[in-house]
C-alpha positions in Angstrom: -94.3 58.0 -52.6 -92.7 54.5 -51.2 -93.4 55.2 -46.9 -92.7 52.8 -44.5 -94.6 52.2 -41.5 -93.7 50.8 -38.1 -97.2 49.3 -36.2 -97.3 48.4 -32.4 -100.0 47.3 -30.0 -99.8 45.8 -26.4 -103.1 46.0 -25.1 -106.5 44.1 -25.4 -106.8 41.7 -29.3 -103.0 42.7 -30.4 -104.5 40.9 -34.0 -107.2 42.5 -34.3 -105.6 45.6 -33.1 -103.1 45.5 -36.1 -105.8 44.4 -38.7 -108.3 47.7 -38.0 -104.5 49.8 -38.3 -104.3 48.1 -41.9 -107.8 48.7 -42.9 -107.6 52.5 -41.6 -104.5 53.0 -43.5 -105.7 51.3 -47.0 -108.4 54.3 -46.3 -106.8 57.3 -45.0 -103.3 56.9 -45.9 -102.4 54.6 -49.4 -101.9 51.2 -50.8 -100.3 49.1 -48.5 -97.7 46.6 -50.8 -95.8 44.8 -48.1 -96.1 43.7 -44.7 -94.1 42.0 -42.5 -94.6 39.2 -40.3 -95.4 39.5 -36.8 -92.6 40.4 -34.2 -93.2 39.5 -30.8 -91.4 42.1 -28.4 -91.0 43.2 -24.9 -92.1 46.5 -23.8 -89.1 49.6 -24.8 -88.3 51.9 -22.3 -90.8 50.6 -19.8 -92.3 48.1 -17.4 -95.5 46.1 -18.2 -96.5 42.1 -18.6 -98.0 42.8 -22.0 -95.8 42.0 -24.9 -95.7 43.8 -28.2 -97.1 42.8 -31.5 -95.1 44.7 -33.7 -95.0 45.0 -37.9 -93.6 46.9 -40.3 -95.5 48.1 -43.6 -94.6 49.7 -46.7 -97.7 52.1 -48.3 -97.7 53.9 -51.5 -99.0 57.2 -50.5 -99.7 61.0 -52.0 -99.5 62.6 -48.7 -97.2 64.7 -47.7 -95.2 64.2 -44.8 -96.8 66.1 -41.9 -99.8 65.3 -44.0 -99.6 61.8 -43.4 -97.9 62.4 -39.9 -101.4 64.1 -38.9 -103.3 61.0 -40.8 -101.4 58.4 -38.7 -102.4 60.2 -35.5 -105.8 60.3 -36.4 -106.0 56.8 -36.8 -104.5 56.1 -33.5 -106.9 58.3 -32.0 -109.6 56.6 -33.8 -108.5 53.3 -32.0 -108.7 54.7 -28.9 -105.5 56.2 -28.3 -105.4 59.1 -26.0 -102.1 60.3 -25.8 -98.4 59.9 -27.1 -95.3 59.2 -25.4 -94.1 62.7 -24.1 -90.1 63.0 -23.1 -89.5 59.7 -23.5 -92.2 58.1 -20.9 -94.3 55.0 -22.6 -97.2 53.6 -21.7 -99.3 50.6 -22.5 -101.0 51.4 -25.7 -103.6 50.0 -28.1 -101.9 51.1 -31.1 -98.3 53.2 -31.7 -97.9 54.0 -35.8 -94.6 55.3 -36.4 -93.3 57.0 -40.0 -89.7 55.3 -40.4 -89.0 56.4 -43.7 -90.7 58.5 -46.7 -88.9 57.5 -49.3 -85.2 58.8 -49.3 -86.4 62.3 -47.8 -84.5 63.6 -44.6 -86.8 65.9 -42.2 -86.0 67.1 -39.2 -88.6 69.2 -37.7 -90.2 69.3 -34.2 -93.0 67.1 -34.4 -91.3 64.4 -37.0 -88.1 63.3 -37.9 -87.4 61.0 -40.9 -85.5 58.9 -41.1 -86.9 57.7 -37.6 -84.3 58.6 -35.3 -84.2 54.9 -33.0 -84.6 52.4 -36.1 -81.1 50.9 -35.5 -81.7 50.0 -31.5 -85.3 48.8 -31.6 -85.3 45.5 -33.2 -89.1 45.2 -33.0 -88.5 48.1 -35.6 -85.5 47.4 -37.7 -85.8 43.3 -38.0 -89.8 44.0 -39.3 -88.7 46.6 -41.8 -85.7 44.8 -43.1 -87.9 42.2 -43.9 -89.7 44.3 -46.5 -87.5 46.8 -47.4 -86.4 47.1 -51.4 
């Protein structure tokens, strides 16, 4: 299955950050076969003087979707990330990895909605995965 990923970090080596995020998910989650160039964005929904590194990716994978939901938040939590945004409160964060799409499935369940429900009014989101989308 064709997924596409959305990749974020404000805090600390943003590069680096991103780079350990690939290598984790060429290991835990699929092949990645496109990235997107960086995208330099102010913080959503928040106040902070770090700036976003944002990319999007696009991963063949054979994991389901709550199956790869639970394999994106392992990573994250890998990295060093402690906690998600709850209610709409963000944070700083070394590393957000969102699922935007799974190929042309629809899900709307507690804990994940596909398509991603705020694509369309994040550009640090939509411009990245424009850029590779087929």
């Amino acid at each position: 299955m064709l997924v596409y990923l959305s990749i974020g970090t404000n805090l600390r080596n943003r590069v680096a950050n991103v780079e350990h995020a690939l290598d984790l998910i060429n290991g835990q989650v699929g092949r990645i076969v496109r990235r997107s160039s960086n995208f330099i964005s102010e913080p959503w929904g928040f106040v902070s003087e770090n700036t976003f590194l944002n990319i999007a990716v696009a991963v063949e994978t054979e994991l389901q979707p709550l199956e790869l939901l639970a394999a994106t938040q392992r990573i994250e939590r890998i990295m060093g990330r402690t906690h998600k945004s709850v209610n709409g409160h963000y944070a700083d964060r070394i590393i957000d990895i969102d699922i935007l799409l799974y190929g042309n499935e629809k899900i709307n369940l507690p804990e994940l909605q596909i398509p991603h429900p705020h694509i369309e009014e994040r550009d640090f989101v939509r411009i990245p995965l424009q850029e590779i989308k087929e």
